[in-house]
C-alpha positions as CSV (number, residue, x, y, z in Angstrom):
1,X,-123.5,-13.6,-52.1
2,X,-120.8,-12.3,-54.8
3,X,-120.9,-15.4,-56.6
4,X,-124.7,-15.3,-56.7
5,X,-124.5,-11.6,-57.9
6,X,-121.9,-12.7,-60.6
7,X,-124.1,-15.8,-61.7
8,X,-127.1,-13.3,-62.2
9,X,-124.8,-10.8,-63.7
10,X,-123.8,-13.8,-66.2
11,X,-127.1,-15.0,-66.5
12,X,-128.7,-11.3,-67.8
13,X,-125.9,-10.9,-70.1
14,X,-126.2,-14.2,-71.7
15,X,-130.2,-14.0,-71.7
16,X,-129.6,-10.5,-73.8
17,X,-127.0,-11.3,-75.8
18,X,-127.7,-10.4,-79.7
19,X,-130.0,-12.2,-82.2
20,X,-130.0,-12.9,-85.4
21,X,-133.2,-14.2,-87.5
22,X,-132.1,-17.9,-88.4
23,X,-131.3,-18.9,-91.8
24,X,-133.1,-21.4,-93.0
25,X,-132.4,-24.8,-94.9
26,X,-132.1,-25.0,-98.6
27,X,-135.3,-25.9,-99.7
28,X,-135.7,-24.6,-103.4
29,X,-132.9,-23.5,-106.4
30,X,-132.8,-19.9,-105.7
31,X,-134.3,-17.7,-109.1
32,X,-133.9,-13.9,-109.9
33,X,-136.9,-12.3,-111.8
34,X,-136.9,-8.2,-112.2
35,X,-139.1,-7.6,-109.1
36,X,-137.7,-10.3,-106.5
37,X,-135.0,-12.7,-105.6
38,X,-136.0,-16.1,-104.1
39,X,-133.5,-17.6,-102.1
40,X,-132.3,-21.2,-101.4
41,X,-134.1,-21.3,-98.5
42,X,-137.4,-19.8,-100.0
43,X,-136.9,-16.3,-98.7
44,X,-138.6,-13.5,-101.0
45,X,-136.7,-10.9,-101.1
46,X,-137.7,-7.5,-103.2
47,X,-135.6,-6.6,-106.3
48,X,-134.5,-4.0,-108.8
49,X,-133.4,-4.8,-112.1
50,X,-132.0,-2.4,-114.6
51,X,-131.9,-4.1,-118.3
52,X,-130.8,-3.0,-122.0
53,X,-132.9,-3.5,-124.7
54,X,-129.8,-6.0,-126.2
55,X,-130.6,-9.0,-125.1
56,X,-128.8,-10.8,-123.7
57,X,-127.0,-8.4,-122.7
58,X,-122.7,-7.7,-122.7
59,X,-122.5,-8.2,-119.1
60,X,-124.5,-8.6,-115.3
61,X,-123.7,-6.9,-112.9
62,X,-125.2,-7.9,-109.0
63,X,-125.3,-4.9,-106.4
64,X,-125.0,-5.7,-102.8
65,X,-126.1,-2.2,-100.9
66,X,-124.9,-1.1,-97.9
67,X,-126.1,-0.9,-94.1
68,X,-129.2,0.4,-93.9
69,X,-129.8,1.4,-97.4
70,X,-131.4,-0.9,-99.8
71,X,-131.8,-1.7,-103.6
72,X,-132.9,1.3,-105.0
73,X,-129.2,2.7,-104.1
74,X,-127.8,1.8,-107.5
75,X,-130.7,3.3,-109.8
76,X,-128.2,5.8,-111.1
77,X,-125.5,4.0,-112.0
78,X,-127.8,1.0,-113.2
79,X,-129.2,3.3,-115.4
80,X,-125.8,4.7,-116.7
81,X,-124.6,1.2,-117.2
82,X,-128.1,-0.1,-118.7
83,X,-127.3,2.8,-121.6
84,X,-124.2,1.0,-121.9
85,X,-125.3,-2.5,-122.5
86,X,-124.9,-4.3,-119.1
87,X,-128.1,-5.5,-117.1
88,X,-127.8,-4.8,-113.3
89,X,-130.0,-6.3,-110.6
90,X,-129.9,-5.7,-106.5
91,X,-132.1,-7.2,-103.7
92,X,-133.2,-5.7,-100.3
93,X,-130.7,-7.5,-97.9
94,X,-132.1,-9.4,-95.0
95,X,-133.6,-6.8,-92.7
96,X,-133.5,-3.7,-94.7
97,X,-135.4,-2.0,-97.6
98,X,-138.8,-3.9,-97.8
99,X,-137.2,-7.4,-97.0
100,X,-138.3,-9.2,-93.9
101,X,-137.9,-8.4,-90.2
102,X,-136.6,-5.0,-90.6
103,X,-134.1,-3.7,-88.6
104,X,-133.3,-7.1,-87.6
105,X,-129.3,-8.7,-88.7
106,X,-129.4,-12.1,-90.7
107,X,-125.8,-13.2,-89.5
108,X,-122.5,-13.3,-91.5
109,X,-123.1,-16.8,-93.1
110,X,-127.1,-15.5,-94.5
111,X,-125.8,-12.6,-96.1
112,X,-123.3,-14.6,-98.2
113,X,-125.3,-17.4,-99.2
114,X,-127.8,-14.9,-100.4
115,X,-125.2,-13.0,-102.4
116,X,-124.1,-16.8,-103.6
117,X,-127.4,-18.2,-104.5
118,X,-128.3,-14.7,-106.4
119,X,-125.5,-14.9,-108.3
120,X,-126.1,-18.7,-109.1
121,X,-129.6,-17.6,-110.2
122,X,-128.4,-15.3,-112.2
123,X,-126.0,-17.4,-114.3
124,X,-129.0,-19.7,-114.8
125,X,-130.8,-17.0,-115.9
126,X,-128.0,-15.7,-118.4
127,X,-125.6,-18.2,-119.8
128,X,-122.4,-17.2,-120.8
129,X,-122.7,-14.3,-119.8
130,X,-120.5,-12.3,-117.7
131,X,-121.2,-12.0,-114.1
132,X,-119.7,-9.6,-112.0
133,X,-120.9,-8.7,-108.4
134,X,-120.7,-5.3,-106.8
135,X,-120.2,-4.7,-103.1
136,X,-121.2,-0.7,-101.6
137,X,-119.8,-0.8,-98.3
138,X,-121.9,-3.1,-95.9
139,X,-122.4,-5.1,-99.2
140,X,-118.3,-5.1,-100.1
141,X,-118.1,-6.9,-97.2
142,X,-120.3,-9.5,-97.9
143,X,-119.3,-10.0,-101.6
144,X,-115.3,-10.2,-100.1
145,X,-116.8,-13.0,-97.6
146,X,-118.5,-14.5,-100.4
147,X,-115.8,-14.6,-102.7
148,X,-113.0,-15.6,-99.8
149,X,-114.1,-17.8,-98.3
150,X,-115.4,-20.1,-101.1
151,X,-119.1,-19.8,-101.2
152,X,-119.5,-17.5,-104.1
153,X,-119.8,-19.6,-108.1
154,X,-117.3,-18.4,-109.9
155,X,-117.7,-15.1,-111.6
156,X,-115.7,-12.4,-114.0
157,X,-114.7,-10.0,-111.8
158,X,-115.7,-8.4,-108.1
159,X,-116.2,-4.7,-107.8
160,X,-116.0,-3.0,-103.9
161,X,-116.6,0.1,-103.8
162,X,-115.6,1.5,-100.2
163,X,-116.3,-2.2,-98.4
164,X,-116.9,-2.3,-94.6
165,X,-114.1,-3.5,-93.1
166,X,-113.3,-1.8,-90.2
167,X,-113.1,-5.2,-88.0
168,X,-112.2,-5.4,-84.1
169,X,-108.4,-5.7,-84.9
170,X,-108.5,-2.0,-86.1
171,X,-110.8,-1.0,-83.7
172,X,-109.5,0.8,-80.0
173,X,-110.1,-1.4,-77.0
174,X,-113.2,0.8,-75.6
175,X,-114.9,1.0,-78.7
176,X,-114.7,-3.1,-78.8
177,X,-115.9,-3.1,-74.7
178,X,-118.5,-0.4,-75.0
179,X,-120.1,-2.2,-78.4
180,X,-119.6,-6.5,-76.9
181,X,-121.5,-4.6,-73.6
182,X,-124.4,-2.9,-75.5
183,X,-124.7,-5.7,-77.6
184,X,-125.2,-8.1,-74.8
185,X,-126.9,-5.9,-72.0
186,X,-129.3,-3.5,-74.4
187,X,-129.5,-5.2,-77.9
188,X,-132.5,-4.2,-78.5
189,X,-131.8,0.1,-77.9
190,X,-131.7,1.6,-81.1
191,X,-129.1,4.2,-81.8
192,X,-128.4,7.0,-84.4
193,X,-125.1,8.7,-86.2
194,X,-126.6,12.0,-85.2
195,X,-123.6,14.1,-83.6
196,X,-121.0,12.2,-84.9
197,X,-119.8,14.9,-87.4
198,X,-119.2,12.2,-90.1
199,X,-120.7,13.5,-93.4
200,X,-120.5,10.5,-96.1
201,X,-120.8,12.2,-99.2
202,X,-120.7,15.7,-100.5
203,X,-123.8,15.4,-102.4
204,X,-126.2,17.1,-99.9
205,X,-129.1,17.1,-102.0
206,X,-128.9,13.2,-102.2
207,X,-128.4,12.9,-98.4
208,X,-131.1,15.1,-97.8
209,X,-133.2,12.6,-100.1
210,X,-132.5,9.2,-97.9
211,X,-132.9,11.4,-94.7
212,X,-136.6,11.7,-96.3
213,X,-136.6,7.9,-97.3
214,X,-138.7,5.9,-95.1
215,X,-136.8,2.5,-96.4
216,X,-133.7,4.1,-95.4
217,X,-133.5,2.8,-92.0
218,X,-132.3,6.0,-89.5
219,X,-132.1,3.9,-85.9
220,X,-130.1,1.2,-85.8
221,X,-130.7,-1.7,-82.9
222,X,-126.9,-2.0,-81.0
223,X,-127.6,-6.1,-82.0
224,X,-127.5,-5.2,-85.5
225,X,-124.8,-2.8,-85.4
226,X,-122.9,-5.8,-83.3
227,X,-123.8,-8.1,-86.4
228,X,-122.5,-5.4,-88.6
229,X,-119.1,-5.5,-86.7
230,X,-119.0,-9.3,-86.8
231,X,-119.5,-8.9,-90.9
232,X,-116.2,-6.4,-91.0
233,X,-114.3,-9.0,-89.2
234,X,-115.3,-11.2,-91.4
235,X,-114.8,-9.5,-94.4
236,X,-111.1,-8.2,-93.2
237,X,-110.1,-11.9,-92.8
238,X,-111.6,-12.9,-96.6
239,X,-108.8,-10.1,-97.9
240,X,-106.0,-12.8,-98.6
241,X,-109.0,-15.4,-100.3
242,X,-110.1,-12.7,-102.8
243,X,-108.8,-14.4,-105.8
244,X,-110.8,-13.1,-108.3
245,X,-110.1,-9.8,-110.3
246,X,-111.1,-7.4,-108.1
247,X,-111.4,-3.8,-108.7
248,X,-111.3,-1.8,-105.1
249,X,-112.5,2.0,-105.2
250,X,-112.1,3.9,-102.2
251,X,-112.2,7.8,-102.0
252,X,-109.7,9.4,-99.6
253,X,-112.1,11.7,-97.6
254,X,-114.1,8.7,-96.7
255,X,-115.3,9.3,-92.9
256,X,-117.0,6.5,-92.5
257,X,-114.5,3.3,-93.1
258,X,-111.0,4.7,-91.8
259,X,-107.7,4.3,-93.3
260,X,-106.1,2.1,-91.4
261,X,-109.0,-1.2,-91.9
262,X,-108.8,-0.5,-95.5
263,X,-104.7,0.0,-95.5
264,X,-105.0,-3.8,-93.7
265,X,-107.6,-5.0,-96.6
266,X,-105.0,-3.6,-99.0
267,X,-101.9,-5.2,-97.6
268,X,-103.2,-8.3,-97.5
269,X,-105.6,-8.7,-100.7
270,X,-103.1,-10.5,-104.0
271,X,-101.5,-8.3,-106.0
272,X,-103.5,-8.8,-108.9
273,X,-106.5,-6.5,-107.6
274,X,-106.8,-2.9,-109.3
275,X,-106.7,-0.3,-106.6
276,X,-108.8,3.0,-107.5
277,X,-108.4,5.9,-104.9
278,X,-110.4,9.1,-105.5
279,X,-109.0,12.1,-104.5
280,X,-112.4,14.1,-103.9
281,X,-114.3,10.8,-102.9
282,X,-116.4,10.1,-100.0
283,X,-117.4,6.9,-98.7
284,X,-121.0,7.0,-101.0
285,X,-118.6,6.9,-104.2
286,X,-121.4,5.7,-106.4
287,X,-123.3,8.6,-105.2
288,X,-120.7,11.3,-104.7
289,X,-121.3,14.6,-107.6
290,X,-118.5,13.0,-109.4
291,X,-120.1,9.8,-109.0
292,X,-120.1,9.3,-112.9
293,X,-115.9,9.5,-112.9
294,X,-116.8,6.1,-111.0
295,X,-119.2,4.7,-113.3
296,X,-117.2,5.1,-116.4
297,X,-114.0,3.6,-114.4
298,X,-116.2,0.8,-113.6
299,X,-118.3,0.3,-117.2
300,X,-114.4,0.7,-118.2
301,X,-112.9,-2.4,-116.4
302,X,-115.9,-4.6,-116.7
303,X,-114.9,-4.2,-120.7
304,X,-110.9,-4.7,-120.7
305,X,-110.1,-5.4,-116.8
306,X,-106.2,-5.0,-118.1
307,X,-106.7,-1.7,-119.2
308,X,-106.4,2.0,-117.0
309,X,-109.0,3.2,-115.9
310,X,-110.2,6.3,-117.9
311,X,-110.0,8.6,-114.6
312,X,-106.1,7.4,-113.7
313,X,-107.7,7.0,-110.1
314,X,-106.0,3.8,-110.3
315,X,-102.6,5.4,-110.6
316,X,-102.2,6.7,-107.6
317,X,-100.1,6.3,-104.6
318,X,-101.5,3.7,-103.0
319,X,-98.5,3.3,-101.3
320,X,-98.7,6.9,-100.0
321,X,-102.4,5.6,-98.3
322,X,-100.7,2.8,-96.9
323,X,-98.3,4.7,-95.0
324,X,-100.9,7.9,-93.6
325,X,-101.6,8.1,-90.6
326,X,-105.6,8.5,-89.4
């Protein structure tokens, strides 16, 4: 009888283990208009682009949102950046904004052949001109897994901006129990950040904004958050393959991605990589009231990537982060 009740047990927890919507084969060169991205494997996926009027223009720039935001997360700073003569674009990832199957998680590998075949398209679509990609948290992830582990064509320079890498091997041992049973008993319960007491950004009147945002997804499924965990694992590995200049930007009141996961990404990313912490930032840097220190760092670096930065936020201790404690 206990071996029955174990094979059921086995059984339920398999039959409700987490989902993800299946990639699909390549079946067409992926292209980048204003309004949409098209992927290799001939998913439509809604876009922002922000252009100068120089064509073409000094540099691109590809923005990779964050969980459960969308594209329209880098309007300001794609319009401060547009004034200064580089041409941003971002897509609605897999399951958020207006893309398909909301709510739903692509898996680890779709996210960063999307990120790979946008910035193929892109390249296409501007020759020699510089490419840079841009990861916001969720997305910083998937550009570091992109650009690690060998998927990504090469391009001038990656920009993370507080990336998501809070894997398992940072995690406590209940927080990795409680999520693997949700995720494969319930994975369908949806969940919310209400009561937590994390607060992501000191710009109220911004947050109060995406809490009216009906593309800003507020419930999140426990499979997707599960999928979201599998991402930061991956993304925490990809530290030592991210070869490319890289500019980090992380804020030091960031509630959201501790210390000690981005301490790890730091140890273990080459040396080469500018490091810029922010002494009043939050994890929504980009959106932070002194978001624009961040934006002229970053319009900065794209032009001379072996100059400082104007805000010195790259001459700080990063060894004195390294060694806090959370």
């Amino acid at each position: 009888m206990i071996r029955i009740g174990i094979a059921v047990v086995v059984f339920w927890l398999t039959a409700c283990a987490p989902v993800s919507v299946p990639l699909g084969a390549a079946v067409t060169e992926p292209e980048f208009t204003d309004d949409a991205f098209t992927a290799s494997d001939g998913t439509r996926l809604p876009a922002r682009a922000w252009k100068p009027e120089t064509d073409p223009p000094k540099a691109v720039i590809l923005a990779l949102h964050g969980f459960n935001d969308y594209s329209y997360f880098f309007d300001d700073p794609g319009d401060f950046l547009r004034a200064r003569g580089v041409a941003s674009f971002a897509y609605d990832q897999r399951g958020f904004g207006t893309a398909p199957n909301p709510g739903s998680w692509a898996g680890v590998a779709a996210y960063a052949r999307d990120a790979a075949d946008a910035v193929r398209a892109l390249k296409r679509r501007f020759p020699g001109t510089p490419i840079f990609l841009q990861g916001t948290s969720m997305g910083g992830a998937v550009a570091m897994v992109a650009a690690g582990g060998g998927v990504l064509p090469k391009v001038d320079g990656v920009i993370l901006a507080a990336p998501a890498v809070w894997g398992r091997a940072t995690m406590p041992w209940y927080q990795r129990w409680a999520l693997w049973l949700g995720a494969h008993s319930v994975p369908w319960m949806s969940v919310t950040g209400q009561g937590l007491g994390i607060l992501p950004s000191d710009n109220i009147e911004m947050l109060v904004a995406l809490g009216q945002d009906p593309l800003v997804i507020k419930e999140t499924r426990i499979g997707t958050l599960y999928g979201l965990v599998n991402l930061m694992d991956a993304g925490l590995a990809s530290a030592s393959g991210l070869t490319t200049p890289a500019l980090i930007l992380y804020g030091e009141r960031d509630q959201v991605i501790p210390k000690l996961p981005t301490r790890r990404m730091l140890v273990n990313v080459p040396s080469a990589a500018r490091v810029a912490l922010y002494e009043g930032g939050y994890h929504m840097l980009l959106r932070d009231l002194p978001a624009m220190t961040v934006w002229k760092d970053i319009a900065a670096w794209i032009d001379d990537r072996a100059a400082p930065l104007p805000s010195g936020a790259d001459k700080r201790d990063v060894a004195r982060l390294l060694g806090e404690d959370d």
